[in-house]
LODOMI-219986 format. One record per residue: residue number from 1; y, z, x of N, C-alpha, C in turn; residue in one letter. Coordinates in pm, whole numbers, plus 50000, padded with zeros to 5 digits. Atoms other than C-alpha are relative to their C-alpha. Last residue first. Layout:
<rs>
<n:NUM, nnorth:Y, nup:Z, neast:X, canorth:Y, caup:Z, caeast:X, cnorth:Y, cup:Z, ceast:X, res:A>
...
</rs>
This chain:
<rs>
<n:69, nnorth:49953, nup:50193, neast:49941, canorth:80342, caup:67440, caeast:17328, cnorth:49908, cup:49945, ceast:50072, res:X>
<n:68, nnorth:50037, nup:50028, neast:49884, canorth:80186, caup:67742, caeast:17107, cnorth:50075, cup:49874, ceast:50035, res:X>
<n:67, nnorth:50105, nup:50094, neast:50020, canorth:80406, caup:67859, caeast:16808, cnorth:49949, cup:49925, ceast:50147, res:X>
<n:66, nnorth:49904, nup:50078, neast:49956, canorth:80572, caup:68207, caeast:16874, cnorth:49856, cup:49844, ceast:50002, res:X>
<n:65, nnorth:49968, nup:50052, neast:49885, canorth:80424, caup:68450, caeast:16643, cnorth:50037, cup:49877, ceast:50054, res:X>
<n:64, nnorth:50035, nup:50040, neast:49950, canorth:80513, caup:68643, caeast:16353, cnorth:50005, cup:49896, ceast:50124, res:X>
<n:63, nnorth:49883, nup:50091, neast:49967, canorth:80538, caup:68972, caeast:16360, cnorth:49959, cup:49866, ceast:49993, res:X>
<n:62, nnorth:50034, nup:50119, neast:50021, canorth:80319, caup:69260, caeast:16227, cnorth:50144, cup:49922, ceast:50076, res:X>
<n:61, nnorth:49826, nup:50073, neast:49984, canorth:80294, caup:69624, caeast:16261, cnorth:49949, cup:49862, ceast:49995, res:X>
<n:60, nnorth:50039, nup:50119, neast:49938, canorth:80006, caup:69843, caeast:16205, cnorth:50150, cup:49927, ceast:49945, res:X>
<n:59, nnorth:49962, nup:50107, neast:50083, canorth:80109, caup:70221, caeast:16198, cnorth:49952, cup:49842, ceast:50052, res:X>
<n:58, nnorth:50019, nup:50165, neast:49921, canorth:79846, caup:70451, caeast:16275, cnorth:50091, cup:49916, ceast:49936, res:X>
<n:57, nnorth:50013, nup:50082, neast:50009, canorth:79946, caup:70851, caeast:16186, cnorth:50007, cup:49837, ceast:50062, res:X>
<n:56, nnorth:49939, nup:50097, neast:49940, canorth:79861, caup:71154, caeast:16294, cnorth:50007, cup:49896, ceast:49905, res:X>
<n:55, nnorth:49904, nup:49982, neast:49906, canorth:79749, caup:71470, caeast:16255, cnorth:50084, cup:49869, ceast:50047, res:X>
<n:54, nnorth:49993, nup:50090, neast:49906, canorth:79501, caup:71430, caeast:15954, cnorth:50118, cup:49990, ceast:50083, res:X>
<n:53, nnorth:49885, nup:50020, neast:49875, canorth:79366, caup:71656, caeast:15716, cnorth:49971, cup:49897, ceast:50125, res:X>
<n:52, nnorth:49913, nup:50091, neast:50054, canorth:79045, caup:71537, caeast:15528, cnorth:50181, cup:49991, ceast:50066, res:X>
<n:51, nnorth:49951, nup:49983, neast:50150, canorth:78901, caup:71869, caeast:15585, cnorth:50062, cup:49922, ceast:49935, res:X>
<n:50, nnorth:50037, nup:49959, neast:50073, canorth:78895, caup:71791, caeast:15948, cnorth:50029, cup:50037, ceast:49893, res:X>
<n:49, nnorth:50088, nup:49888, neast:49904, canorth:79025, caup:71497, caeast:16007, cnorth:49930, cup:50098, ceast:49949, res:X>
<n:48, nnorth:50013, nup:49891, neast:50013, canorth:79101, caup:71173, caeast:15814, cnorth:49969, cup:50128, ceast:50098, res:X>
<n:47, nnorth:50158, nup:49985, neast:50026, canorth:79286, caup:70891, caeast:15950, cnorth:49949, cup:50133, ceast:49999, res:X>
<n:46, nnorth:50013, nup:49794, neast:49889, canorth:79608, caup:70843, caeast:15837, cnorth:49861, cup:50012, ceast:49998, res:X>
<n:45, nnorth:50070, nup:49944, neast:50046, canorth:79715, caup:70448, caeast:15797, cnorth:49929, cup:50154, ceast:50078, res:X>
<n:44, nnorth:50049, nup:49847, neast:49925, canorth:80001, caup:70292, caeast:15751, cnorth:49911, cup:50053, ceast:49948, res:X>
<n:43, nnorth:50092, nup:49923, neast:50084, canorth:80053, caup:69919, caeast:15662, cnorth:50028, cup:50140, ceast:50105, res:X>
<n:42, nnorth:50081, nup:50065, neast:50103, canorth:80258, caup:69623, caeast:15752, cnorth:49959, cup:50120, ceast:49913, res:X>
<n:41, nnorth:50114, nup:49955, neast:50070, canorth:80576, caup:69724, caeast:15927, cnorth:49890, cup:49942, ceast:49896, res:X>
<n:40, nnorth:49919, nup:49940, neast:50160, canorth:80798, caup:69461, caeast:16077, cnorth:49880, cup:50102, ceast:49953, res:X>
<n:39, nnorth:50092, nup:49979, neast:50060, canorth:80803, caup:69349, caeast:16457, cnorth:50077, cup:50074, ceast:49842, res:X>
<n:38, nnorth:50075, nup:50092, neast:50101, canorth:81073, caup:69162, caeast:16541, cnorth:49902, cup:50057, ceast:49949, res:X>
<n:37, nnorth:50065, nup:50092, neast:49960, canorth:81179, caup:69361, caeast:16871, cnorth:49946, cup:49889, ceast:49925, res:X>
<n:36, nnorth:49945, nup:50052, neast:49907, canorth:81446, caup:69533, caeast:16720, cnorth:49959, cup:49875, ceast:50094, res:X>
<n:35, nnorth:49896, nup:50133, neast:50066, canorth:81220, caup:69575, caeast:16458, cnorth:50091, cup:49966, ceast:50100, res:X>
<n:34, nnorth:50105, nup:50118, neast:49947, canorth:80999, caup:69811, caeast:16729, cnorth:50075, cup:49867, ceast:49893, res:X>
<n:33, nnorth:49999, nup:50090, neast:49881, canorth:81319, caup:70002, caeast:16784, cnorth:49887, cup:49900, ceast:49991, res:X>
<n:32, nnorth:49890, nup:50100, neast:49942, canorth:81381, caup:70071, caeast:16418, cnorth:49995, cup:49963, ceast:50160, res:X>
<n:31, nnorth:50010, nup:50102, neast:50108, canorth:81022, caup:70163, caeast:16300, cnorth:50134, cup:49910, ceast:50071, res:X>
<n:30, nnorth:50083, nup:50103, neast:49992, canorth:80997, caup:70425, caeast:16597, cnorth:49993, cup:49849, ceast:49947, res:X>
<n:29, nnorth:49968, nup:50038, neast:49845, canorth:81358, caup:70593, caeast:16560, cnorth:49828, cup:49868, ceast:50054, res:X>
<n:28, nnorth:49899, nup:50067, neast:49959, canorth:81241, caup:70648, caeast:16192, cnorth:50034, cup:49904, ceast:50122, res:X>
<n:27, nnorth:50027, nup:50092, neast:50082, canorth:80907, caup:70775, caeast:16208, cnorth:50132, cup:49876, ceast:50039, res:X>
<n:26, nnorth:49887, nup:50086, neast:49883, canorth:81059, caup:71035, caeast:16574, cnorth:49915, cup:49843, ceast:49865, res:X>
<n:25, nnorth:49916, nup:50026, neast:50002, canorth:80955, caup:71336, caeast:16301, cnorth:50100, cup:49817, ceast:50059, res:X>
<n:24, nnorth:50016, nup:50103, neast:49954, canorth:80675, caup:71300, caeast:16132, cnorth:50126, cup:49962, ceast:50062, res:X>
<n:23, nnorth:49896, nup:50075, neast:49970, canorth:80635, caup:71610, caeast:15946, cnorth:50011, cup:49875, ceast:50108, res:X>
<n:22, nnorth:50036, nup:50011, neast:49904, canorth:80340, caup:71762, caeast:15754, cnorth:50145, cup:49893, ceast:50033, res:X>
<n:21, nnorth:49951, nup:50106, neast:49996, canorth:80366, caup:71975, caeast:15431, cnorth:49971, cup:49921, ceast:50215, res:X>
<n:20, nnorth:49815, nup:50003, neast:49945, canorth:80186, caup:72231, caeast:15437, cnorth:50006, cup:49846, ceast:50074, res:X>
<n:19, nnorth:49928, nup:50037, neast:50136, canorth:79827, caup:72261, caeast:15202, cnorth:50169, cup:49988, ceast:50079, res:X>
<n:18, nnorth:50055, nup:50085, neast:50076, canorth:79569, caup:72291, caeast:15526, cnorth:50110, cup:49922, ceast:49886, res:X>
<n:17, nnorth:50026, nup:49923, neast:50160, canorth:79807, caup:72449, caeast:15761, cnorth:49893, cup:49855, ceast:49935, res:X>
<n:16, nnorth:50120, nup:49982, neast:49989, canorth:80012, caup:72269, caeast:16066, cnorth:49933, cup:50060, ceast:49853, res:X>
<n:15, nnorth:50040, nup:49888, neast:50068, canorth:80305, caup:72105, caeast:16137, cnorth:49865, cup:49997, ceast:49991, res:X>
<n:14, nnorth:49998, nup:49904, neast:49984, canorth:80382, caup:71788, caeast:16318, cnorth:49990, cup:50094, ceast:49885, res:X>
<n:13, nnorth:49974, nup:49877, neast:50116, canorth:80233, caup:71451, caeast:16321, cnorth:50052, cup:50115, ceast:50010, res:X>
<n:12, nnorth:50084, nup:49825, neast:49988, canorth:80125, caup:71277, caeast:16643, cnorth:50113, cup:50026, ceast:49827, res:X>
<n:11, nnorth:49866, nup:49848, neast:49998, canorth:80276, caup:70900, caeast:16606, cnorth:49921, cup:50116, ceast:49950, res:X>
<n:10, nnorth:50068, nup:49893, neast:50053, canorth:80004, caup:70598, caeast:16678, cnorth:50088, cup:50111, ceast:50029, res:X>
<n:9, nnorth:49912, nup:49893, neast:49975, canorth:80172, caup:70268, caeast:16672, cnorth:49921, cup:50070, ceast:49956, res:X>
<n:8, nnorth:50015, nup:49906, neast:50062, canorth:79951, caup:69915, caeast:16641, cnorth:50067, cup:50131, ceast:50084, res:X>
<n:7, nnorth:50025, nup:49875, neast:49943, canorth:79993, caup:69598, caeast:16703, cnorth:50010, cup:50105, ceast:49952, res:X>
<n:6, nnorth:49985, nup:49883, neast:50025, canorth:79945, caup:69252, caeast:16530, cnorth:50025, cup:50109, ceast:50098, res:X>
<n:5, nnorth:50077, nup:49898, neast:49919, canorth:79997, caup:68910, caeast:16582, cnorth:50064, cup:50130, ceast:49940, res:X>
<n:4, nnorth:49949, nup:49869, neast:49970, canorth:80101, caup:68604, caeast:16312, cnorth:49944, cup:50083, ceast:50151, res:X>
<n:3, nnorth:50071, nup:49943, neast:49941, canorth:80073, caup:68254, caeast:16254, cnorth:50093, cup:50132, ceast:50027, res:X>
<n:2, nnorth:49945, nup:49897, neast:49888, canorth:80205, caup:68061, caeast:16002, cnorth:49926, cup:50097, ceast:50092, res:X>
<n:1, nnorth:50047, nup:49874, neast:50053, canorth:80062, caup:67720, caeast:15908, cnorth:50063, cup:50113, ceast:50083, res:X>
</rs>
């Protein structure tokens, strides 16, 4: 059976405003060094703030893992 592990990336957001757009810049550069390592994106998730805005996002990552000896 396969086995996996998880971790998780939390990248600040930039811009500001209720209705403006919001940027994310170092997304990229994040995604490709942690594949480097094997990990692969699973999910992203923004958790709300106020007004439902949200400054950040959680990525959860996945890989899987090395079988016990």
């Amino acid at each position: 059976m396969d086995r996996f592990e998880y971790k998780t990336v939390t990248i600040k957001q930039k811009g500001t405003g209720l209705f403006r757009a919001r940027r994310v810049p170092e997304l990229e550069n994040t995604l490709n060094r942690e594949a480097g390592d094997g990990w692969r994106l699973r999910e992203v998730v923004t958790p709300s703030g106020a007004f439902g805005e949200s400054d950040k996002m959680i990525l959860i990552l996945e890989r899987q893992s090395q079988p016990a000896t």
